[in-house]
VMD Tcl script that builds the backbone (N, CA, C; Angstrom):
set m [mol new atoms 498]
animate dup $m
set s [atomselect $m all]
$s set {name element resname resid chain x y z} {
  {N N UNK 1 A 35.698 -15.132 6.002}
  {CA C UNK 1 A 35.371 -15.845 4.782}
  {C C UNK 1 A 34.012 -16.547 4.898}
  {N N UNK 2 A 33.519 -17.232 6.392}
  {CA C UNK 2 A 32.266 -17.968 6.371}
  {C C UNK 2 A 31.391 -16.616 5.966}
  {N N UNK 3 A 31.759 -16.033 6.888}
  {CA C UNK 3 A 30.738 -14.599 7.040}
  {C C UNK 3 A 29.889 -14.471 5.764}
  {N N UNK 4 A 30.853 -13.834 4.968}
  {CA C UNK 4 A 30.919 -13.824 3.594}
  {C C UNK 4 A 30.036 -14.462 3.080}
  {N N UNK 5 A 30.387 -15.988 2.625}
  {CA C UNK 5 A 29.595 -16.895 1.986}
  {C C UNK 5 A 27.678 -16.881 2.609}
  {N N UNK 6 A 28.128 -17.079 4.022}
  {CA C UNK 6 A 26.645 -16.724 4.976}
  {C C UNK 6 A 26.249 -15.717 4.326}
  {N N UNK 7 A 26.147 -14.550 4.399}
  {CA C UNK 7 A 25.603 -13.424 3.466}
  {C C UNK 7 A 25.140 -13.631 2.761}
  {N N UNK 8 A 26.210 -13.948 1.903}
  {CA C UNK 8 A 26.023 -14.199 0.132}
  {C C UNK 8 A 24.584 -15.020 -0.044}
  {N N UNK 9 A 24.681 -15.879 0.667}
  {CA C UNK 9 A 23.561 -17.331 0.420}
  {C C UNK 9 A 22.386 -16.474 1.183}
  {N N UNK 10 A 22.631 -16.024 2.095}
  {CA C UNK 10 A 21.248 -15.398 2.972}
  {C C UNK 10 A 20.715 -14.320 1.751}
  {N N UNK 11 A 21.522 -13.363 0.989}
  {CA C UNK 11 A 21.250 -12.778 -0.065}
  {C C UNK 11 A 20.418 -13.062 -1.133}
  {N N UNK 12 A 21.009 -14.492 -2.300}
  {CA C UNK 12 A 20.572 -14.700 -2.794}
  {C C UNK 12 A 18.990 -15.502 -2.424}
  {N N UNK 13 A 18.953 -16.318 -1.065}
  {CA C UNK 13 A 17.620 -17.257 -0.691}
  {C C UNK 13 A 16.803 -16.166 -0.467}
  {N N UNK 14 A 17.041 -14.710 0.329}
  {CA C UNK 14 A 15.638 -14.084 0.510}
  {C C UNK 14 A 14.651 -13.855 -0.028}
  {N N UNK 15 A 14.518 -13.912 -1.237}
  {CA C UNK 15 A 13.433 -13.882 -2.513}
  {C C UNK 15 A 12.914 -14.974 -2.666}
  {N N UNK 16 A 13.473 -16.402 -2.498}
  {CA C UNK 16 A 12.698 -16.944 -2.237}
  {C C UNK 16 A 11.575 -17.771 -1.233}
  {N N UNK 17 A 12.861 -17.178 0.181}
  {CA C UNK 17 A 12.192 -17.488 1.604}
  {C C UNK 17 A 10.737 -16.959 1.713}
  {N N UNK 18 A 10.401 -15.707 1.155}
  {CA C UNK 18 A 8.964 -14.624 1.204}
  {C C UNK 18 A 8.350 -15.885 0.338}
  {N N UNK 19 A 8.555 -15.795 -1.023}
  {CA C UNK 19 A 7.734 -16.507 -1.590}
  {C C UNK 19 A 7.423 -18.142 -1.477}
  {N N UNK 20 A 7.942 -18.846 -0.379}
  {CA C UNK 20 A 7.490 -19.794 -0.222}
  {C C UNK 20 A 6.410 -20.022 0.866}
  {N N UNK 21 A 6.199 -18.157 1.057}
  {CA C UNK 21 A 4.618 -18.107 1.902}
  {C C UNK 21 A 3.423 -18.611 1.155}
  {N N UNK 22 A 2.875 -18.868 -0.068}
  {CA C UNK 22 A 2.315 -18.418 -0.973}
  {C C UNK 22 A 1.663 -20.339 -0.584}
  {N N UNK 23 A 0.493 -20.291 -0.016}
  {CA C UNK 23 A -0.352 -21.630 -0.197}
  {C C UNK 23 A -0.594 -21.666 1.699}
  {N N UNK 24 A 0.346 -20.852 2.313}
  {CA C UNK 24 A 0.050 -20.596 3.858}
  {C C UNK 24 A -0.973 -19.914 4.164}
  {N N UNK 25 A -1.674 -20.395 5.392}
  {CA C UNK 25 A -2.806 -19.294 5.646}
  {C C UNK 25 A -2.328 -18.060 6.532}
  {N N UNK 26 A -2.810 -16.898 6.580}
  {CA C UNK 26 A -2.394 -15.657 7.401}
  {C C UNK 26 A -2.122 -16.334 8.616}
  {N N UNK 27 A -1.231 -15.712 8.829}
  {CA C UNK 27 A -0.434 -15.983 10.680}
  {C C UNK 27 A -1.154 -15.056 11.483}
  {N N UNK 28 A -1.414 -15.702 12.402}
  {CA C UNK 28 A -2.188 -14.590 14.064}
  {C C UNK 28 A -1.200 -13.697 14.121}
  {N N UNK 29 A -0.995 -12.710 14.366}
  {CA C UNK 29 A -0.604 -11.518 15.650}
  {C C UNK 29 A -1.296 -10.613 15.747}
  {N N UNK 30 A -0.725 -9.905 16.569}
  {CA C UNK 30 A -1.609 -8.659 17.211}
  {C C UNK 30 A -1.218 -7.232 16.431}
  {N N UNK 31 A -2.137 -6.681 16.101}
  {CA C UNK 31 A -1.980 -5.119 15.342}
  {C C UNK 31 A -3.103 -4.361 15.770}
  {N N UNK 32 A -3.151 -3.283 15.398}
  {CA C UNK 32 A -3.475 -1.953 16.398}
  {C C UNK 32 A -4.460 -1.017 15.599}
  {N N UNK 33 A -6.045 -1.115 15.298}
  {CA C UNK 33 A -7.039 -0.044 14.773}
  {C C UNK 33 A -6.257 1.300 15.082}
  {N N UNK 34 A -6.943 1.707 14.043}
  {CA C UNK 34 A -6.639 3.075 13.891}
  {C C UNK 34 A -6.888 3.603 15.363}
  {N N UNK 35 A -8.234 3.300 16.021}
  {CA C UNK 35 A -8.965 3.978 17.280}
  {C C UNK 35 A -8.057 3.117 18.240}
  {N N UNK 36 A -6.833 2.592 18.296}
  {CA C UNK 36 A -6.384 1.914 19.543}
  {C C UNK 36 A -6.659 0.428 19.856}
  {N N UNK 37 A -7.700 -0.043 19.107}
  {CA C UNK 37 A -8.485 -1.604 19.356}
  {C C UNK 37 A -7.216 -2.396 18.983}
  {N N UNK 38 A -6.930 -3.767 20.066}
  {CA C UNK 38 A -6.048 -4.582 19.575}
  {C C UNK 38 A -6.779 -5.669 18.718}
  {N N UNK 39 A -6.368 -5.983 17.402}
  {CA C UNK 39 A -7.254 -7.187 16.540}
  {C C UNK 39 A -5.925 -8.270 16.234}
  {N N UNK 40 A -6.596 -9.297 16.276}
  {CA C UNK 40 A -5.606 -10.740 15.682}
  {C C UNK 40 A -5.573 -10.624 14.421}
  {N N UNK 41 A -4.708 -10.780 13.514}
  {CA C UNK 41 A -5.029 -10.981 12.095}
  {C C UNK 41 A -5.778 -12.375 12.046}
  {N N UNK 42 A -5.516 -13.327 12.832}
  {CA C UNK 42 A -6.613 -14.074 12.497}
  {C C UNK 42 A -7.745 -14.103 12.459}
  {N N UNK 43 A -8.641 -13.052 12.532}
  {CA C UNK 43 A -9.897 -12.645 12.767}
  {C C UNK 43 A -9.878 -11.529 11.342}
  {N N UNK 44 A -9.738 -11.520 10.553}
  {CA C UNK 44 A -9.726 -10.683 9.112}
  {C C UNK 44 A -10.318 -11.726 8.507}
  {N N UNK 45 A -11.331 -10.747 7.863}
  {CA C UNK 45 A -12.195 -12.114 7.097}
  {C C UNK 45 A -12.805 -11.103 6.205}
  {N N UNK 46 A -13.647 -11.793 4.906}
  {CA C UNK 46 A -14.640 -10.781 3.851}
  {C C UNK 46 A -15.613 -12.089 3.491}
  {N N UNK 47 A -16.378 -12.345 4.480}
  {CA C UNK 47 A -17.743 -13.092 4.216}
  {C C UNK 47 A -16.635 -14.327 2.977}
  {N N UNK 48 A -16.222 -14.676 2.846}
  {CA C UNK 48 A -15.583 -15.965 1.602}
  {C C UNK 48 A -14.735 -15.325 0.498}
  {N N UNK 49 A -15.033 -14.424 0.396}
  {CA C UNK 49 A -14.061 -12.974 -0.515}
  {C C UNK 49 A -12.614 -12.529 -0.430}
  {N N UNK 50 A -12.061 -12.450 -1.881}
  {CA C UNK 50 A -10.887 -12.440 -1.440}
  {C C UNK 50 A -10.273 -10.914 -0.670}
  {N N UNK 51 A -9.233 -11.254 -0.145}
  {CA C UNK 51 A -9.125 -9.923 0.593}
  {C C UNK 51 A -7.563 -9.564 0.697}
  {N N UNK 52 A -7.063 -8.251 0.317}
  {CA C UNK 52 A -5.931 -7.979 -0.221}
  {C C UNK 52 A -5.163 -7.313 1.103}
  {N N UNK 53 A -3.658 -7.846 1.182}
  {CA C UNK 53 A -3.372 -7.104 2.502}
  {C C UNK 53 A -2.027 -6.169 2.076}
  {N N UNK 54 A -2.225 -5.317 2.088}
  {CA C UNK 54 A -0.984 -4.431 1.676}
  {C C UNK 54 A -0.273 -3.195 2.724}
  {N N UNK 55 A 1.010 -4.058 3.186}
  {CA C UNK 55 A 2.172 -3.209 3.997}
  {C C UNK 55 A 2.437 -2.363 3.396}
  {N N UNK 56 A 2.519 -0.868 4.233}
  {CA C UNK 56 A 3.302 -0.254 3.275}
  {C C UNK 56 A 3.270 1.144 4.811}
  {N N UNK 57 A 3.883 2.457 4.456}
  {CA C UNK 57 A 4.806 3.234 5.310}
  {C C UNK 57 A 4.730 4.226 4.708}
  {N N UNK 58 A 4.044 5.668 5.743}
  {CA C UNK 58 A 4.023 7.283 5.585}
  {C C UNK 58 A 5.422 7.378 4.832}
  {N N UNK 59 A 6.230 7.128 5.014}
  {CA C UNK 59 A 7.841 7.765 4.340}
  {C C UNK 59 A 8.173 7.125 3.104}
  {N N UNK 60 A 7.058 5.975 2.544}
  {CA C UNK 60 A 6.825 5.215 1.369}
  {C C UNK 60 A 6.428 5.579 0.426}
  {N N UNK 61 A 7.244 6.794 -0.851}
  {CA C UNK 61 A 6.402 7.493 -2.006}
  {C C UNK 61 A 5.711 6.314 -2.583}
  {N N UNK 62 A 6.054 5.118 -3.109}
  {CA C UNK 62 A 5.967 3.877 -3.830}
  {C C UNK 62 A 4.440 3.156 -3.054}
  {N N UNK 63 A 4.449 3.093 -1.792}
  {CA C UNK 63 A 3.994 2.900 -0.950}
  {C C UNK 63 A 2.012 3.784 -1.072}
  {N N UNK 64 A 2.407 4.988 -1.065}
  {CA C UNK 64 A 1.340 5.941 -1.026}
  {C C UNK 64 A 1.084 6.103 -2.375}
  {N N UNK 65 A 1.421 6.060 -3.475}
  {CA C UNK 65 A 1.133 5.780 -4.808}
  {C C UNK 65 A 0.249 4.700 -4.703}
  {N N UNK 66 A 0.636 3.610 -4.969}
  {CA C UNK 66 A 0.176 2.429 -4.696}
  {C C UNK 66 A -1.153 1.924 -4.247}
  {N N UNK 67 A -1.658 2.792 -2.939}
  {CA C UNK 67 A -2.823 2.638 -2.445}
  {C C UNK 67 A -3.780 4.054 -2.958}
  {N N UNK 68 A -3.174 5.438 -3.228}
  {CA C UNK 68 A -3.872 6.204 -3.711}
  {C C UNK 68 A -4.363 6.096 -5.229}
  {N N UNK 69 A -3.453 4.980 -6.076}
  {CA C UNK 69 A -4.315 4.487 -7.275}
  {C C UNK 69 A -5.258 3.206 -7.261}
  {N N UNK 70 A -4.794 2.916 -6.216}
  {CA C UNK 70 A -6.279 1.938 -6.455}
  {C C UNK 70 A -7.124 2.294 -5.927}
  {N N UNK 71 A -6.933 3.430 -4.324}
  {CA C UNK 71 A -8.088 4.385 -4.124}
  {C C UNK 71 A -9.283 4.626 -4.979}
  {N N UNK 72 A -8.833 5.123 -6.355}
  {CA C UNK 72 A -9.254 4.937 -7.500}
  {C C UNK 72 A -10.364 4.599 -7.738}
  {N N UNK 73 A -9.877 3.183 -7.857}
  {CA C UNK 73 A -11.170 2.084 -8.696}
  {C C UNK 73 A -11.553 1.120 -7.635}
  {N N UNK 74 A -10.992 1.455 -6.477}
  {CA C UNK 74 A -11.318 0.522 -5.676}
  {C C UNK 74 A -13.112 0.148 -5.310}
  {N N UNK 75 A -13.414 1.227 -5.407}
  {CA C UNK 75 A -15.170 1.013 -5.641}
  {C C UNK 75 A -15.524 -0.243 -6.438}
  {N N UNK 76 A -14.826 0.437 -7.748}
  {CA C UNK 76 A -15.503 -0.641 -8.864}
  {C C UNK 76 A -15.162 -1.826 -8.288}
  {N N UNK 77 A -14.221 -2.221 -8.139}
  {CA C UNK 77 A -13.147 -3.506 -7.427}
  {C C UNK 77 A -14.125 -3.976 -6.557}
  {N N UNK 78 A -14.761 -3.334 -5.901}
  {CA C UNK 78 A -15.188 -4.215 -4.722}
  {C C UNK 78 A -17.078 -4.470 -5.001}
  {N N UNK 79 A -17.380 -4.095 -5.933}
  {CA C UNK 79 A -18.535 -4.053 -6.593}
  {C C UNK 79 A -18.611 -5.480 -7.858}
  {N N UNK 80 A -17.670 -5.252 -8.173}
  {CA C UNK 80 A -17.361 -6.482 -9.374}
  {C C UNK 80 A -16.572 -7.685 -8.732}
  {N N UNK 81 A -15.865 -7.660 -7.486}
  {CA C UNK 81 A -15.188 -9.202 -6.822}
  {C C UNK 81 A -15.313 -9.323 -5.419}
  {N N UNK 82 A -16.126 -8.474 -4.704}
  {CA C UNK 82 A -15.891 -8.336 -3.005}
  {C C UNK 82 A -14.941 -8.527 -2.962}
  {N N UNK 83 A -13.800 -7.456 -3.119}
  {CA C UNK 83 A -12.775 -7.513 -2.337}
  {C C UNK 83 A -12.713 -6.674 -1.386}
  {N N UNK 84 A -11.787 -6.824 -0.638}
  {CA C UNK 84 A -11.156 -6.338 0.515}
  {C C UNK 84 A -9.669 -5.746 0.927}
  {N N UNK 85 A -9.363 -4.406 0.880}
  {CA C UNK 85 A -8.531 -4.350 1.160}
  {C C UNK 85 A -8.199 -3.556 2.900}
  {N N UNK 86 A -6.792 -4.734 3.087}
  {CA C UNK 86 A -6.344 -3.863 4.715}
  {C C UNK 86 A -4.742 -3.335 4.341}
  {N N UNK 87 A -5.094 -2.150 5.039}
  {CA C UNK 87 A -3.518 -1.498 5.022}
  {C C UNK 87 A -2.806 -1.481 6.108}
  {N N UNK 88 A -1.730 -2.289 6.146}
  {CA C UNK 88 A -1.223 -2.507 7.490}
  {C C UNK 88 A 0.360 -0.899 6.880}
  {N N UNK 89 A -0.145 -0.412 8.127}
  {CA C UNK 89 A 1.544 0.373 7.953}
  {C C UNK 89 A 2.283 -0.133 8.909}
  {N N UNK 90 A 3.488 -0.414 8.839}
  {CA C UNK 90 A 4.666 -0.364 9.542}
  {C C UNK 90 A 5.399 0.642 10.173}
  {N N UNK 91 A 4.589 1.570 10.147}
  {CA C UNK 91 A 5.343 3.020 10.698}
  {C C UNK 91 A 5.767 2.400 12.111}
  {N N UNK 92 A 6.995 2.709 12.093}
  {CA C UNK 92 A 7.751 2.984 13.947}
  {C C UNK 92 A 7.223 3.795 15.064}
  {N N UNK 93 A 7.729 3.669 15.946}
  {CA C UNK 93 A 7.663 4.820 17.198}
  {C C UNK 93 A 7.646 6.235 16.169}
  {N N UNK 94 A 8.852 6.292 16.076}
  {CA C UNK 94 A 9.581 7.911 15.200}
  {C C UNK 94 A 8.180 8.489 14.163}
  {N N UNK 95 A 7.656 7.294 13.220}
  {CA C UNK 95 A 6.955 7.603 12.893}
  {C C UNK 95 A 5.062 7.173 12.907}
  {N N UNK 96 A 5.152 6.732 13.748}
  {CA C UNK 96 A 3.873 6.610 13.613}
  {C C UNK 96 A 2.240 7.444 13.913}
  {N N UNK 97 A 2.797 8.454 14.874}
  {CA C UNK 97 A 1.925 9.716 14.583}
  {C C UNK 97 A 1.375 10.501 12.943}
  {N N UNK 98 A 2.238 9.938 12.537}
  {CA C UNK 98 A 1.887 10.435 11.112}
  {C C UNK 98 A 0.987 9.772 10.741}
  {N N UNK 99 A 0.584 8.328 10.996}
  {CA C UNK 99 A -0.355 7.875 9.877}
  {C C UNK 99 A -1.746 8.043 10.006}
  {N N UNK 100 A -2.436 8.576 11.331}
  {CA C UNK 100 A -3.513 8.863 11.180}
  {C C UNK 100 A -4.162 10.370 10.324}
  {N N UNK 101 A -3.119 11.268 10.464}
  {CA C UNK 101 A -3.571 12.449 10.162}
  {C C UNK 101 A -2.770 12.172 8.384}
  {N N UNK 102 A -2.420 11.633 7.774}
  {CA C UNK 102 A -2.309 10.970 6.644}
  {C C UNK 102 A -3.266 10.252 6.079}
  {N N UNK 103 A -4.047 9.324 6.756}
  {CA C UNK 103 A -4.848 8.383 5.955}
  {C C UNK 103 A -6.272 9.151 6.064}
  {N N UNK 104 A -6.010 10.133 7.232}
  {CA C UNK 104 A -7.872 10.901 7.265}
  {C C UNK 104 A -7.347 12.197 6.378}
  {N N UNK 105 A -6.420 12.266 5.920}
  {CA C UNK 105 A -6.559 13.142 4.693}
  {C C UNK 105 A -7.071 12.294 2.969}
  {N N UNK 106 A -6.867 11.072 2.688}
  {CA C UNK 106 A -7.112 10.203 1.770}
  {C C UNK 106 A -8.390 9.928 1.708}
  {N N UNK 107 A -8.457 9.730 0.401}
  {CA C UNK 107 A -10.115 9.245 0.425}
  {C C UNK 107 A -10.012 7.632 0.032}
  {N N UNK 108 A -9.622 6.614 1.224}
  {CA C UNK 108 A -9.684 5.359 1.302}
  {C C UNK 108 A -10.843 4.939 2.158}
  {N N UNK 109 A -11.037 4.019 1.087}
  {CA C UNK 109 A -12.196 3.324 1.553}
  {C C UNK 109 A -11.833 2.008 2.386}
  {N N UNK 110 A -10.433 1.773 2.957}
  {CA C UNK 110 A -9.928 0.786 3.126}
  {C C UNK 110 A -9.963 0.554 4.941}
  {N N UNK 111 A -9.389 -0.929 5.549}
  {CA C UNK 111 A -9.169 -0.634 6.727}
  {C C UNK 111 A -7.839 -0.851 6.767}
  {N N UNK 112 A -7.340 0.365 7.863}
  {CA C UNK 112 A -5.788 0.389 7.939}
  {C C UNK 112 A -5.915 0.244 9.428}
  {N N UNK 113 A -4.973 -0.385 9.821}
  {CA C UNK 113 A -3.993 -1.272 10.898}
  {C C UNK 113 A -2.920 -0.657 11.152}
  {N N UNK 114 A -2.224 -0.560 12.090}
  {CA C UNK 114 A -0.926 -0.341 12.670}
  {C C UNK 114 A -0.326 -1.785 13.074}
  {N N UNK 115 A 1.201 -1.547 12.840}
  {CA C UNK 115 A 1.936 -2.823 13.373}
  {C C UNK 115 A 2.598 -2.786 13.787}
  {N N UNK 116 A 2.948 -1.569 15.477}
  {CA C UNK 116 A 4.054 -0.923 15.914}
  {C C UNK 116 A 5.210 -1.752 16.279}
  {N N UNK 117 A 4.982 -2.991 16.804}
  {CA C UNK 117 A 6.236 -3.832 17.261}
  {C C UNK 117 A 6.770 -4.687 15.741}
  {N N UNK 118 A 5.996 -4.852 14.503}
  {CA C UNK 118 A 6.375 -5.388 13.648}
  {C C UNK 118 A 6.275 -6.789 13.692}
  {N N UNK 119 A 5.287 -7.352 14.160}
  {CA C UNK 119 A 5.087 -8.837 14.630}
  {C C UNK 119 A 4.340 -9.015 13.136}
  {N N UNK 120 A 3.463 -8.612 13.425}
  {CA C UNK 120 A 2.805 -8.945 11.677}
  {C C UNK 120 A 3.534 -8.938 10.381}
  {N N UNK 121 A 4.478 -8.294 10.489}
  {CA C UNK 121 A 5.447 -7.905 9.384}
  {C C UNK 121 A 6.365 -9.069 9.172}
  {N N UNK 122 A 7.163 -9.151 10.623}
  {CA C UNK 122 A 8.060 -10.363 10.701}
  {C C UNK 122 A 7.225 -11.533 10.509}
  {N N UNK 123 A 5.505 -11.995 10.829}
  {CA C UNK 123 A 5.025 -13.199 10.602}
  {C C UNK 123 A 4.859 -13.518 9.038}
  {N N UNK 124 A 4.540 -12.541 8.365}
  {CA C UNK 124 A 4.333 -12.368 6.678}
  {C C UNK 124 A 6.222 -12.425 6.025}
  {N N UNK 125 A 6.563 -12.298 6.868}
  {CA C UNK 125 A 8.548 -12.171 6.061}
  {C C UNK 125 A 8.489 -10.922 5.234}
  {N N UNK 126 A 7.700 -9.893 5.501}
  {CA C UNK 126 A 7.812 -8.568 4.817}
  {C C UNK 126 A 9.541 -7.755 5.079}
  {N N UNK 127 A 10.053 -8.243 4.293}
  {CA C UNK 127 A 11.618 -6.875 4.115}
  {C C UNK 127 A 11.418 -5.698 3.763}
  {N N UNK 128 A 10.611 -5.117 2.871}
  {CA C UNK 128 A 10.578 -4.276 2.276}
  {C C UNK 128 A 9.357 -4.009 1.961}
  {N N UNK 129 A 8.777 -2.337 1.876}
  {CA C UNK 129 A 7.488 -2.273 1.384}
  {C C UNK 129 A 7.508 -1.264 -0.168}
  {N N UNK 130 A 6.358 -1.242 -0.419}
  {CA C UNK 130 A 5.438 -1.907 -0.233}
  {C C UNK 130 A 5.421 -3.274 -0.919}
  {N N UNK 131 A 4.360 -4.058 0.193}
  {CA C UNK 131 A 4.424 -5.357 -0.283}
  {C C UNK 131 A 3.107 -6.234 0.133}
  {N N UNK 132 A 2.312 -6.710 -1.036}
  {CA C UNK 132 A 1.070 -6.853 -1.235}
  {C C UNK 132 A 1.005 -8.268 -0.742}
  {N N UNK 133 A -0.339 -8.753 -0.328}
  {CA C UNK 133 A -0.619 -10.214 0.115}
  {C C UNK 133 A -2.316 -10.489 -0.774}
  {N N UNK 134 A -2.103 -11.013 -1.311}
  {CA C UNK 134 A -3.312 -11.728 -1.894}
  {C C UNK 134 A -4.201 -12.668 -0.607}
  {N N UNK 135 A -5.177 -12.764 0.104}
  {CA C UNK 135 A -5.739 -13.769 0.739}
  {C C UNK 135 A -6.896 -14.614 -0.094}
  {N N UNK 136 A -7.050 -15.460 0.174}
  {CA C UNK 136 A -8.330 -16.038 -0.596}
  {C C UNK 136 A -9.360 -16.726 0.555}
  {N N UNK 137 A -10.484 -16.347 0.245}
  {CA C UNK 137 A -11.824 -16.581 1.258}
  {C C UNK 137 A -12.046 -17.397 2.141}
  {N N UNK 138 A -10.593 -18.057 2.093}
  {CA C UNK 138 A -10.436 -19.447 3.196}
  {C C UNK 138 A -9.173 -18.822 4.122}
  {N N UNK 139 A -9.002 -18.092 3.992}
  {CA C UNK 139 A -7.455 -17.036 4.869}
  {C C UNK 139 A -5.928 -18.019 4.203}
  {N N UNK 140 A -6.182 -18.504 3.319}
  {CA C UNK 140 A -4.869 -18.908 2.413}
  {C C UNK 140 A -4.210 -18.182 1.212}
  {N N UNK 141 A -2.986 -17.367 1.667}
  {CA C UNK 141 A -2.007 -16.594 1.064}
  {C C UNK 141 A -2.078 -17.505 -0.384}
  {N N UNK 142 A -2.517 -16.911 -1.429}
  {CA C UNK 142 A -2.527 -17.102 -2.741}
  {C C UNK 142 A -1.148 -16.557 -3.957}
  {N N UNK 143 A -1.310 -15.265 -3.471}
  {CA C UNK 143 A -0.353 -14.192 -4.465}
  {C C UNK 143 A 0.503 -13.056 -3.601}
  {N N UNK 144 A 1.698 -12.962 -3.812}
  {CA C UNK 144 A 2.151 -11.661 -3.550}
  {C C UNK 144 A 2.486 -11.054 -4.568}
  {N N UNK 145 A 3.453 -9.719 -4.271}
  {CA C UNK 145 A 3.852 -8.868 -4.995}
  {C C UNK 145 A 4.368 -7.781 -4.085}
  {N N UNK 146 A 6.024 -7.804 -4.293}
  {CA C UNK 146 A 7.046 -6.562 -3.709}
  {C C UNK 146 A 7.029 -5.354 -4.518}
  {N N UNK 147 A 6.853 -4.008 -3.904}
  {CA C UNK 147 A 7.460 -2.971 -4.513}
  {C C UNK 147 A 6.165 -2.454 -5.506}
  {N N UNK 148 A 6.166 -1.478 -6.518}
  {CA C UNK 148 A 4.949 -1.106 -6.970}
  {C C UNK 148 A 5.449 0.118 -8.225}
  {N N UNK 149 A 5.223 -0.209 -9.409}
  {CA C UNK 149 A 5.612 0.401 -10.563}
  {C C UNK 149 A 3.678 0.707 -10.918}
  {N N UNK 150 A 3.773 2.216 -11.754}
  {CA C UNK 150 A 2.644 2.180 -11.837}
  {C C UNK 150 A 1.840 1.331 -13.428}
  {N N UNK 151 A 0.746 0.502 -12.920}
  {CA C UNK 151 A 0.530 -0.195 -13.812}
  {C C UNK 151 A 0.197 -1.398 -13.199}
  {N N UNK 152 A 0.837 -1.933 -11.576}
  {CA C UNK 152 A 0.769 -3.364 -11.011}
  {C C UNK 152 A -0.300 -3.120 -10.873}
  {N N UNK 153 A -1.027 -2.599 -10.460}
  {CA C UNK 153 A -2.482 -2.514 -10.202}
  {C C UNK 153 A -3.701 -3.085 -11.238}
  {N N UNK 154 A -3.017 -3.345 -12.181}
  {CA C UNK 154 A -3.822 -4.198 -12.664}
  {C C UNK 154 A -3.807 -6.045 -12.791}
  {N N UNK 155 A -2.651 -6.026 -12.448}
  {CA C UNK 155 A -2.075 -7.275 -12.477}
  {C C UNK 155 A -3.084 -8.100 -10.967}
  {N N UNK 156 A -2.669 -7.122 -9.915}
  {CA C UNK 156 A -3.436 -7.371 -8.620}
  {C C UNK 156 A -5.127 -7.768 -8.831}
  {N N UNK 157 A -5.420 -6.773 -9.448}
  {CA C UNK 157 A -6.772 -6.581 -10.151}
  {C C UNK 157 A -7.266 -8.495 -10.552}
  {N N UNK 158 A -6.406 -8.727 -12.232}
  {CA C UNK 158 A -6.227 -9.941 -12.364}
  {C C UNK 158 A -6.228 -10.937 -11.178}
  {N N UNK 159 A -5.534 -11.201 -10.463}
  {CA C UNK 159 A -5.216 -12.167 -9.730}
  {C C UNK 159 A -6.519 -12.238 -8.578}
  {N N UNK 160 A -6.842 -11.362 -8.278}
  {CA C UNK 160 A -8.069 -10.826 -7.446}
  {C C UNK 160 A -9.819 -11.502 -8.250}
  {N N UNK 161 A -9.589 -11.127 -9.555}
  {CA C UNK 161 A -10.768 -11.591 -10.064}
  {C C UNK 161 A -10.619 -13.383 -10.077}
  {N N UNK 162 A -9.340 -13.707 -10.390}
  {CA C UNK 162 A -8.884 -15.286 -10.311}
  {C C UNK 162 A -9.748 -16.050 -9.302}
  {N N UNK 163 A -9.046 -15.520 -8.266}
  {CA C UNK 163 A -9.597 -16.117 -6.738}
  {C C UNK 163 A -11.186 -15.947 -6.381}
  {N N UNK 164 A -11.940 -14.208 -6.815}
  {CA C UNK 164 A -12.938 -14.284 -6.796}
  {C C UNK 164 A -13.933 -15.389 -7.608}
  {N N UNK 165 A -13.279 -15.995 -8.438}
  {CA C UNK 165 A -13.985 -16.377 -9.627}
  {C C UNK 165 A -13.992 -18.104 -9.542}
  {N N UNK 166 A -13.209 -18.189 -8.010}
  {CA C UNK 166 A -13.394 -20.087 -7.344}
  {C C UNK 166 A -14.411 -20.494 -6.390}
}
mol reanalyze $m
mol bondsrecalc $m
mol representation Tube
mol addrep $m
């Protein structure tokens, strides 16, 4: 019966446990360049610019949508607000061979990260991807956004020009 109730409550609070990241600055850990280099996330920076961090996973249709439409316009995006985007994947052991010969098939202009032990993931409270992080030019978590219907991309867009525009 505790069990139960424990659940239940762990259930309903998780939605808002993530979002009471939102005014925190990025947490340090360690994640993994494409070429093998170990980097701190505390060392991610865009000259004062905001800079967008988006988890997401080769086995992620929602996920690879997501970054192949803003692929897009991401030019314009970063021409009109210096932004920045990093793609952290979460791919596992099982999968993480996949993501290089995946992302050098894409035409991203982005930097993508590996996060094989999931330290970065667990420091952000990421459950589920994909799942976007707004930073703002001072490394303080501004905006998120779980999951990805097509169309958020403009919303991101919005919130992006917000921050550029302080």
């Amino acid at each position: 019966m505790n069990t139960r109730i424990i659940l239940l409550a762990s259930m309903l609070l998780a939605p808002f446990i993530s979002l009471a990241q939102n005014g925190a600055k990025l947490p340090s850990a360690t994640v993994q360049s494409m070429e093998g280099r170990k980097v701190d996330t505390k060392t991610f920076s865009n000259d004062g610019k905001p800079i967008i961090v988006n988890f997401w996973a080769t086995w992620c249709a929602p996920c690879k949508r997501e970054l192949n439409t803003i692929a897009e316009v991401y030019d314009d995006w970063k021409d009109e607000t210096g932004v920045k985007l990093i793609a952290i994947s979460i791919d596992d052991a099982r999968s993480m061979a996949r993501v290089a010969p995946y992302v050098n098939g894409q035409d991203w202009d982005y930097e993508v990260y590996l996060d094989p032990n999931g330290d970065f993931k667990r420091a952000m409270n990421v459950n589920n991807v994909p799942h976007t992080f707004l930073v703002d030019g001072s490394g303080t978590i501004v905006w998120q956004h779980n999951n990805y219907s097509a169309g958020d991309e403009a919303e991101l867009l919005e919130k992006v020009r917000e921050v550029a525009a302080r």
